[in-house]
Every structure is written in C-alpha cells, then in structure tokens.
C-alpha positions as CSV (number, residue, x, y, z in Angstrom):
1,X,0.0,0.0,0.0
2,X,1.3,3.8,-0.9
3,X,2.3,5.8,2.1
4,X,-0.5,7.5,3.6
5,X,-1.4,11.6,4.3
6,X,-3.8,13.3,6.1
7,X,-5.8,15.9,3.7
8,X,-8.2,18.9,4.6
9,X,-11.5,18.6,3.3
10,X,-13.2,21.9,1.8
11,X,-16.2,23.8,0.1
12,X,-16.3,24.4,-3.0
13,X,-19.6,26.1,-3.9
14,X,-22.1,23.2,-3.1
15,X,-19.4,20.7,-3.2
16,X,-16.9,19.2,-1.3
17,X,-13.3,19.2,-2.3
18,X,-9.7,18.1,-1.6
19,X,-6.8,18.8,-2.4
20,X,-4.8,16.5,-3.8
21,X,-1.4,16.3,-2.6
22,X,1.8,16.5,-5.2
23,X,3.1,12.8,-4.6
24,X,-0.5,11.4,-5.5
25,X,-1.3,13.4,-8.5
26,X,-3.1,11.9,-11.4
27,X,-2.5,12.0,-15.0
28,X,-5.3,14.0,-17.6
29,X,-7.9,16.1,-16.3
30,X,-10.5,13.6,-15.5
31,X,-10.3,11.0,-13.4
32,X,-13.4,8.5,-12.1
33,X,-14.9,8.5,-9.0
34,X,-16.6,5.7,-6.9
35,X,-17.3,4.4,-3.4
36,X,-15.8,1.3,-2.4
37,X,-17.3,0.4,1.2
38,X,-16.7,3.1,3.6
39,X,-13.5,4.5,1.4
40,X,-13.7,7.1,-1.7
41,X,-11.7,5.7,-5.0
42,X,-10.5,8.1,-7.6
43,X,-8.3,6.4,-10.4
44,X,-7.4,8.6,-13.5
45,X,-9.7,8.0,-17.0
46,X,-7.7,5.2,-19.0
47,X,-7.8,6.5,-22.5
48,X,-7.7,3.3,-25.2
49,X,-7.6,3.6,-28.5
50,X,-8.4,1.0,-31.3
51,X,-4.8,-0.7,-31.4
52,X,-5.6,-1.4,-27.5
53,X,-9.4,-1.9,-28.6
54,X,-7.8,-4.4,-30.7
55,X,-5.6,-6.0,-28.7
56,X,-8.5,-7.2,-26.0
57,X,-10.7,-8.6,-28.6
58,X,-10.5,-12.2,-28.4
59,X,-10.8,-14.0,-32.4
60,X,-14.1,-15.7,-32.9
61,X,-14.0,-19.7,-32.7
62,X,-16.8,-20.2,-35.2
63,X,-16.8,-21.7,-38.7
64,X,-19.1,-19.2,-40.9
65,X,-21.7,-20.4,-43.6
66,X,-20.3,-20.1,-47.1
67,X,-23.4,-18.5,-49.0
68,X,-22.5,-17.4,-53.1
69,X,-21.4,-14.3,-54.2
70,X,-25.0,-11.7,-55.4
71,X,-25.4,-11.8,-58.8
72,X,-24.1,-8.5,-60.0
73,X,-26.7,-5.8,-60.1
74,X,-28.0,-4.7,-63.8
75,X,-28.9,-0.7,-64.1
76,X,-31.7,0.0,-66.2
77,X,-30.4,1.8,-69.3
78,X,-33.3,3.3,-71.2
C-alpha cells in the first residue's frame, strides 16, 4: 500500500473538495470517481484507443456459412 497523508476537506460552492497532494497526483484532467465500502476511489480515466481496442478482442471460434457471391446488379439503361 502507498504511504498514507492526512488531507483537509473543503467547500467548494455546493461541493466538497480536496486537495490533492503532489506525490498522489493523477495524470489528464479527468479521473473517475466511486465508493468502495466506507472508502472514496478516484483512479485517472484510461484512454484506449483502437490498437488497445484491438488487442483485448478475443478472435471468434466459429466456422461461418459459405453463401455465393450476389449476382451482379444490372442498371436500367433506357
């Protein structure tokens, strides 16, 4: 576990806020929020793109039906 610090809770307008500390800064400006029991979690938004899309697809384990090619299509030519 990371080392630990105690933080001052604050307003901010309607909402609470803190101040988070150099040493446990996140990357981006977003980051998501959630309750895990009694503690608060904030972990930074993990941006993926398509080569990671990619990656965690797993390849389908299925034979396909082979159907015939469409007869090609014939444009009325008055």
């Amino acid at each position: 576990m990371s080392a630990q610090r105690r933080v001052r809770l604050f307003r901010n307008g309607r909402n609470q806020a803190v101040r988070i500390p150099v040493e446990f800064e996140i990357p981006g400006n977003e980051a998501i929020m959630h309750r895990d029991g009694d503690r608060l979690v904030i972990e930074p938004v993990r941006k993926r793109g398509l080569i990671a899309l990619l990656k965690s697809m797993k390849p389908l384990n299925e034979d396909f039906p082979d159907i015939a090619d469409p007869a090609p299509r014939r444009e009325n030519v008055f």
